[in-house]
RODO-519563 format. One record per residue (C-alpha): residue number from 1; residue in one letter; x, y, z. Coordinates in pm, whole numbers, plus 50000, padded with zeros to 5 digits. Example, Ala and Ser with C-alpha at 12.3 -4.5 7.8 and 13.67 -1.06 7.14 Angstrom:
REM RODO-519563
<site 1, 'A', <51230, 49550, 50780>>
<site 2, 'S', <51367, 49894, 50714>>
REM end
This chain:
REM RODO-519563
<site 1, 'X', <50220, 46113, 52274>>
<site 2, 'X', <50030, 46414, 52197>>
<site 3, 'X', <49723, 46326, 52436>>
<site 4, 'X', <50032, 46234, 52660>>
<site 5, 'X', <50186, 46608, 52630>>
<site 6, 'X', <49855, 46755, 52626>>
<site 7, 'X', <49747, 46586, 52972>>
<site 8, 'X', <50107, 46699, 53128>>
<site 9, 'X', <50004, 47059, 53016>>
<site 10, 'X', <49729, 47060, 53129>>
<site 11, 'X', <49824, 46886, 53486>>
<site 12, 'X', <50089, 47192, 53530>>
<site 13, 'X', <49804, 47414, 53452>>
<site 14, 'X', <49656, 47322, 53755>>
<site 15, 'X', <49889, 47262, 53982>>
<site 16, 'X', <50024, 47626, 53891>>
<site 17, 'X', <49766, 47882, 53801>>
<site 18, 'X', <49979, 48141, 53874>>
<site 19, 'X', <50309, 48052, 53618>>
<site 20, 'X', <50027, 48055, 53367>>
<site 21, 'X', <49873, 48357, 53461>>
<site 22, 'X', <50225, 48488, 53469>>
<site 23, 'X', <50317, 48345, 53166>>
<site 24, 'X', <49968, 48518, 52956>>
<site 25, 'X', <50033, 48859, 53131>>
<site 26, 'X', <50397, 48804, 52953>>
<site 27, 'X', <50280, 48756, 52638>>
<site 28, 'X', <50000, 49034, 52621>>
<site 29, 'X', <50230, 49273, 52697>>
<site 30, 'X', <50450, 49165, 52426>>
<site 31, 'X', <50203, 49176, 52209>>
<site 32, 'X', <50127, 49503, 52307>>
<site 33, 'X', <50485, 49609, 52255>>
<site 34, 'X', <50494, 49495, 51918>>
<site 35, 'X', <50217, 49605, 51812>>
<site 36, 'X', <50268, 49950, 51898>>
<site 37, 'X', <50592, 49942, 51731>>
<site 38, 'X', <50495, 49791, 51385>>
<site 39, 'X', <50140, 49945, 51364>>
<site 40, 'X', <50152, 50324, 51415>>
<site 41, 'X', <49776, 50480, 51428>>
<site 42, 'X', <49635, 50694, 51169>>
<site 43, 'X', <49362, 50942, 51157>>
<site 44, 'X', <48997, 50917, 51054>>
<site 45, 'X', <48845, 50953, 50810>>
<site 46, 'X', <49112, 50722, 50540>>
<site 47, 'X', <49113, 50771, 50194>>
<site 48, 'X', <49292, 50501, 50008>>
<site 49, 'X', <49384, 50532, 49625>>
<site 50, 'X', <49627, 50291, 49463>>
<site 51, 'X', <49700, 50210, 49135>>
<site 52, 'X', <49662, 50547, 48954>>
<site 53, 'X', <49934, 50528, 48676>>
<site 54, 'X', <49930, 50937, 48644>>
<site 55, 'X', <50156, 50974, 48286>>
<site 56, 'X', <50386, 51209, 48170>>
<site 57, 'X', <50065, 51322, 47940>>
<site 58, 'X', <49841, 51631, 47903>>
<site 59, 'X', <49638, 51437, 47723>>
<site 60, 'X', <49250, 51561, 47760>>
<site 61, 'X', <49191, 51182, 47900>>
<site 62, 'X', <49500, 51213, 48164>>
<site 63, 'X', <49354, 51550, 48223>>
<site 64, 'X', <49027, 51454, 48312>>
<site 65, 'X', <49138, 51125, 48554>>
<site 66, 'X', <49355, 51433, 48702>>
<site 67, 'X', <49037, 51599, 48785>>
<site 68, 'X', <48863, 51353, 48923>>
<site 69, 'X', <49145, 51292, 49165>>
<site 70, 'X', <49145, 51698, 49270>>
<site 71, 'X', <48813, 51674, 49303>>
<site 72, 'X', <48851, 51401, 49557>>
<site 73, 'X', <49115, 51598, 49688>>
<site 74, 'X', <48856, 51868, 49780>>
<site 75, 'X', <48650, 51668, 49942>>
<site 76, 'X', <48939, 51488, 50161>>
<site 77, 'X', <48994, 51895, 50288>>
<site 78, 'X', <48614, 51936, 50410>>
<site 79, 'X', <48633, 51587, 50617>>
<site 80, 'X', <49008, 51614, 50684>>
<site 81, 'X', <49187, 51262, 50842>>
<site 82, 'X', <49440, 51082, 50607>>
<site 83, 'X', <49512, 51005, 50279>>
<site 84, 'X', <49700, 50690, 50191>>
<site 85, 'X', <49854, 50583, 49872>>
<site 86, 'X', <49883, 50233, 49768>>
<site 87, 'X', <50175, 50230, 49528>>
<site 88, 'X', <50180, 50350, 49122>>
<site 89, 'X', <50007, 50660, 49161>>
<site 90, 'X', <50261, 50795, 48896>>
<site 91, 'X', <50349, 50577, 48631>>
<site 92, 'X', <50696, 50612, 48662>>
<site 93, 'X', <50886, 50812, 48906>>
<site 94, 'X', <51286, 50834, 48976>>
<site 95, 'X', <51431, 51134, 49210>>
<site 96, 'X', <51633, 51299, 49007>>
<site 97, 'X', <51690, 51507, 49294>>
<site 98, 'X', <51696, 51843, 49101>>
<site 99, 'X', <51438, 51787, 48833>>
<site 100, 'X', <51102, 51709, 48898>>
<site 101, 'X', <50923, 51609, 48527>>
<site 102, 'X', <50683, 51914, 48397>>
<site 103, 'X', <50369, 51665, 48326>>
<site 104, 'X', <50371, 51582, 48710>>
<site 105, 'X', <50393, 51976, 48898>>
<site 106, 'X', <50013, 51986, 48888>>
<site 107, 'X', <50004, 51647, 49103>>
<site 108, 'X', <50269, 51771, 49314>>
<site 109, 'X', <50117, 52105, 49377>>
<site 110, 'X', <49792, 51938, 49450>>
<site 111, 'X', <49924, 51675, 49737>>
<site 112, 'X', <50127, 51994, 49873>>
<site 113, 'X', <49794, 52205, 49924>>
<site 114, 'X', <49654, 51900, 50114>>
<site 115, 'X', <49974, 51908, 50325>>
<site 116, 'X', <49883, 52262, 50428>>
<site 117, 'X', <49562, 52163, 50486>>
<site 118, 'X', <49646, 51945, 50793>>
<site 119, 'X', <49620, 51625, 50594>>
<site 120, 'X', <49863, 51321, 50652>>
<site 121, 'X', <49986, 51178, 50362>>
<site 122, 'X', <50149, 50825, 50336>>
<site 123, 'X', <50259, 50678, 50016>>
<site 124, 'X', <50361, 50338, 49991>>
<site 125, 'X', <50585, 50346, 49688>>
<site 126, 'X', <50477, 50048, 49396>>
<site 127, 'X', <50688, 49909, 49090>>
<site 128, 'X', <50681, 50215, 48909>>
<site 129, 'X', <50713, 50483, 49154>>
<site 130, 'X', <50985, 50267, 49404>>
<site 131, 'X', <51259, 50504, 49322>>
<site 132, 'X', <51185, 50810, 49559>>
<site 133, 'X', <51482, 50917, 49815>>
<site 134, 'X', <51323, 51197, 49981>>
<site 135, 'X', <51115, 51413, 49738>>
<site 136, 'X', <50773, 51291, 49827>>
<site 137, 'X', <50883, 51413, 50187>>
<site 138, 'X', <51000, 51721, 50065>>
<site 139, 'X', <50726, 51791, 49797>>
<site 140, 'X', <50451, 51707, 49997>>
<site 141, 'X', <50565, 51572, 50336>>
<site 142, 'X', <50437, 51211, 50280>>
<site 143, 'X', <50549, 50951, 50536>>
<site 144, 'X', <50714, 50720, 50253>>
<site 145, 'X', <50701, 50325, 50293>>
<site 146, 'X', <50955, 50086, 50083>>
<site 147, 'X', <50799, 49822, 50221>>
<site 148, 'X', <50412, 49697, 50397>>
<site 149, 'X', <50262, 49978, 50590>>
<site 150, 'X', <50102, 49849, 50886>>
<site 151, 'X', <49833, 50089, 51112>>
<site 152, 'X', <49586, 50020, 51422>>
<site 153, 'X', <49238, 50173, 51366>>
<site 154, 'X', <49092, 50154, 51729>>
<site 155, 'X', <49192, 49785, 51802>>
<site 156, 'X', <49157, 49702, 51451>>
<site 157, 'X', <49500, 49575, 51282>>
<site 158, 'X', <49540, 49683, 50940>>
<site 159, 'X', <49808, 49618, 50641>>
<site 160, 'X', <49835, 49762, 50320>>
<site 161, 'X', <50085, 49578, 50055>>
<site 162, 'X', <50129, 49672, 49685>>
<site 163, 'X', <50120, 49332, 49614>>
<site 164, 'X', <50400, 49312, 49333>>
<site 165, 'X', <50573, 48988, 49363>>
<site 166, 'X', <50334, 48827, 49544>>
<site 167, 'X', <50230, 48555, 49304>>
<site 168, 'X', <50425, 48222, 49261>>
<site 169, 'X', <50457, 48273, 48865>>
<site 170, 'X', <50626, 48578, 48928>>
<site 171, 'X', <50975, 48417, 48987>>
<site 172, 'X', <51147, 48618, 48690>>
<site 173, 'X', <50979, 48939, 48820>>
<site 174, 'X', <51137, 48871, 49145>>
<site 175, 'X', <51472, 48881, 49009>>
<site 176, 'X', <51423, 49134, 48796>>
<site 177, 'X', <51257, 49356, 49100>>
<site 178, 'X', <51622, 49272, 49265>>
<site 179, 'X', <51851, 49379, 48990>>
<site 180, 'X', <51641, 49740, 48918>>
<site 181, 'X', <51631, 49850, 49244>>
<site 182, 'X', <52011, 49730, 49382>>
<site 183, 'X', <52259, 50040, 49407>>
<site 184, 'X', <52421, 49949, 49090>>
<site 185, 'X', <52163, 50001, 48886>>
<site 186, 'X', <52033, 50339, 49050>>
<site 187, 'X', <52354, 50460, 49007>>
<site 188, 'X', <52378, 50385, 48668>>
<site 189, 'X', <52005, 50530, 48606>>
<site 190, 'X', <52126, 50835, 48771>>
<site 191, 'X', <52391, 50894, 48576>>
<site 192, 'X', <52101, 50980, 48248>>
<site 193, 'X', <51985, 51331, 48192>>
<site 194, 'X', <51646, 51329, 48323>>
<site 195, 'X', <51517, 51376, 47962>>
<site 196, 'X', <51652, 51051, 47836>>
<site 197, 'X', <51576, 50869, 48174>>
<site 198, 'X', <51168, 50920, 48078>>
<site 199, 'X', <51204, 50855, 47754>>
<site 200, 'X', <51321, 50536, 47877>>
<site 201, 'X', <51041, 50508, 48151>>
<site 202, 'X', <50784, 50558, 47847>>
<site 203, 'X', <50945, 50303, 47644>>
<site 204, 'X', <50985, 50019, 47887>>
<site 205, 'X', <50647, 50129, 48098>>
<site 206, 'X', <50343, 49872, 48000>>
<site 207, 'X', <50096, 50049, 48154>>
<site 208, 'X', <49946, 50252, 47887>>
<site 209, 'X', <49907, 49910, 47626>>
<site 210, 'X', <49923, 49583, 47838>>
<site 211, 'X', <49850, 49531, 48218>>
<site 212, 'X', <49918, 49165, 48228>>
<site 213, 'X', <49873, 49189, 48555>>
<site 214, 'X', <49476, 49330, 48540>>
<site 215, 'X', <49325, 48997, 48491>>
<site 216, 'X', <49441, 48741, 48749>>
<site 217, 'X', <49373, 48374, 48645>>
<site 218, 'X', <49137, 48198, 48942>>
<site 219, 'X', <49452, 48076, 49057>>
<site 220, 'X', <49597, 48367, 49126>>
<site 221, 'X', <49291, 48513, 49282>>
<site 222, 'X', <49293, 48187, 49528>>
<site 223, 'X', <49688, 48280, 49587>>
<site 224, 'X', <49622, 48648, 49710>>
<site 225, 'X', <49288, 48538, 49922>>
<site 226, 'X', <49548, 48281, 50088>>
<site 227, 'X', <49801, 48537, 50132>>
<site 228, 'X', <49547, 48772, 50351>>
<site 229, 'X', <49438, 48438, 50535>>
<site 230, 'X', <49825, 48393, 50620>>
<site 231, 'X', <49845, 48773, 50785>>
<site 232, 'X', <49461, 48722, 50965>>
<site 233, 'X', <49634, 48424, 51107>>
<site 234, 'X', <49939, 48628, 51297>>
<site 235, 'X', <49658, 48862, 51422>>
<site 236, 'X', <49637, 49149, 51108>>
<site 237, 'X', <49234, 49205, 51096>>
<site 238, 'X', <49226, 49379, 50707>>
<site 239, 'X', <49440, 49311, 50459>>
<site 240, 'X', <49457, 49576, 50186>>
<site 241, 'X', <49627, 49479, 49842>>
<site 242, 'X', <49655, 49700, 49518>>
<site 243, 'X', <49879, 49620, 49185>>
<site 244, 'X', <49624, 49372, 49044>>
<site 245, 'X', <49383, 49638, 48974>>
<site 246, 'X', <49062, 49445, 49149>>
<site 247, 'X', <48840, 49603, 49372>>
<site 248, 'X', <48606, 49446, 49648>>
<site 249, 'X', <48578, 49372, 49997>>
<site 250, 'X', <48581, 48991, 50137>>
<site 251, 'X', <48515, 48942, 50479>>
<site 252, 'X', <48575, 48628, 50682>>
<site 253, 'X', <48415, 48704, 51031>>
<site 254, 'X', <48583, 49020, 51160>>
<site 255, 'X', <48861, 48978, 50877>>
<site 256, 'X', <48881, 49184, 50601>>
<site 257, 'X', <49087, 49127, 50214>>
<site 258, 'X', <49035, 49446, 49989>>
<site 259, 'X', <49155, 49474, 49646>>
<site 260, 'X', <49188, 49856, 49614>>
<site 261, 'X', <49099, 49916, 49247>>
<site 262, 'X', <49264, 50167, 49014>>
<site 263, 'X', <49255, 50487, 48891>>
<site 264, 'X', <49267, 50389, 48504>>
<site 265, 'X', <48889, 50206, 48461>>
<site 266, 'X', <48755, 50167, 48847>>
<site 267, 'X', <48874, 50551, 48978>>
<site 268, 'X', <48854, 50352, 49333>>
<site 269, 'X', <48819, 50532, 49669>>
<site 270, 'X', <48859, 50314, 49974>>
<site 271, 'X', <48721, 50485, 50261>>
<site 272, 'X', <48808, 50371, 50653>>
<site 273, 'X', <48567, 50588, 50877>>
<site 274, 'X', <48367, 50539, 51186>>
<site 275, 'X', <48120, 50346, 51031>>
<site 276, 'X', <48356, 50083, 50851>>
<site 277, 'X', <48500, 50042, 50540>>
<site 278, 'X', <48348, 50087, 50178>>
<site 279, 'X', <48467, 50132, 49824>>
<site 280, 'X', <48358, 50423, 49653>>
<site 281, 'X', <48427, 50543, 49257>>
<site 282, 'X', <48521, 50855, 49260>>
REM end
């Protein structure tokens, strides 16, 4: 039946070149349409950073991963382009809307300066930082993403995901992922004074004792690899994936599945220029 359908085809094909001409032109231009609506471009050089965990700490060893960030920072002014942040840059963030948490007004008054510098910023919020509504905008006029952020490079396709909730084990953290970040509960958050809402954050955050999450079983590894095969298969060229705290670049042909590091161990740069793309530490 198939060689049957495939003969018919291609019969029709000949008999009428011009439907199938018709019919390509169709589809390339909604291609093009799409594509120009779900991947915006963005301005060379990139700087990626993901994964940075900044705590409410002024700690010498928070201080120092602080500086090597500003440093970075420095060097993002000189070259200019775009900085893009992969999710968990702070270890915990919720908009208070009034109060922004003393440990963090260095960070904040850092990003701002490379605002006024000319530099776009785009944060795509993680699973401790999801709960911004408009200060990262405000602070440092970052184009915020709940969700993938997808960009064209040239003709290269490109997505960044956090990656949280990726995994087939992570059933429970699905539903739990639901319940924290549903109205109710933000509502309910809200209603703390700031001061008890990050004791809270310290209390329930894992990030400072136990990233279960840092060392992916082979399994997993295989999981993630076939999740980036999935989007090169609907036409996404790179892949870009942080929250497991790996770093490296696979290629596959012209595809691309990067693990962009963290900020804790790796202090993990991913730079997109005219030359290509490479992981630096910074």
């Amino acid at each position: 039946m198939a060689g049957l359908l495939e003969l018919s085809v291609s019969s029709f094909h000949r008999a009428n070149p011009s439907c199938f001409r018709m019919y390509d032109a169709v589809l390339n231009v909604m291609n093009i349409l799409w594509l120009s609506r779900n991947f915006k471009p963005v301005k060379l050089p990139i700087y990626i950073v993901s994964d940075n965990h900044f705590k409410m700490s002024f700690a010498p060893e928070e201080l120092s991963r602080r500086s090597r960030l500003y440093s970075l920072f420095n060097k993002i002014k000189s070259a200019g382009g775009t900085l893009i942040i992969g999710g968990d840059f702070f270890d915990f963030w919720f908009d208070f809307r009034t109060v922004i948490p003393s440990y963090y007004s260095d960070v904040i008054g850092e990003l701002r300066e490379l605002q006024k510098a000319g530099i776009d910023i785009h944060y795509v919020v993680g699973n401790h930082d999801y709960w911004d509504f408009g200060a990262f905008t405000r602070l440092f006029g970052a184009k915020v993403y709940k969700e993938d952020l997808r960009f064209t490079v040239g003709k290269e396709t490109v997505l960044l995901t956090h990656g949280d909730g990726i995994l087939s084990r992570d059933t429970r953290y699905r539903v739990m992922k639901k319940i924290i970040r549903s109205p109710v509960s933000i509502f309910c958050f809200r209603l703390l004074h700031p001061a008890v809402g990050c004791w809270v954050a310290r209390r329930v955050s894992k990030s400072s004792s136990n990233h279960n999450h840092h060392s992916p079983r082979e399994k997993d590894l295989l999981e993630l690899s076939a999740y980036a095969e999935k989007h090169w298969n609907t036409g996404t060229k790179t892949v870009l994936m942080g929250h497991y705290h790996q770093t490296g670049i696979s290629s596959a042909g012209e595809y691309k599945f990067i693990h962009l590091g963290d900020w804790l161990t790796h202090f993990t740069v991913t730079v997109r220029d005219h030359l290509g793309w490479r992981q630096e530490s910074a």
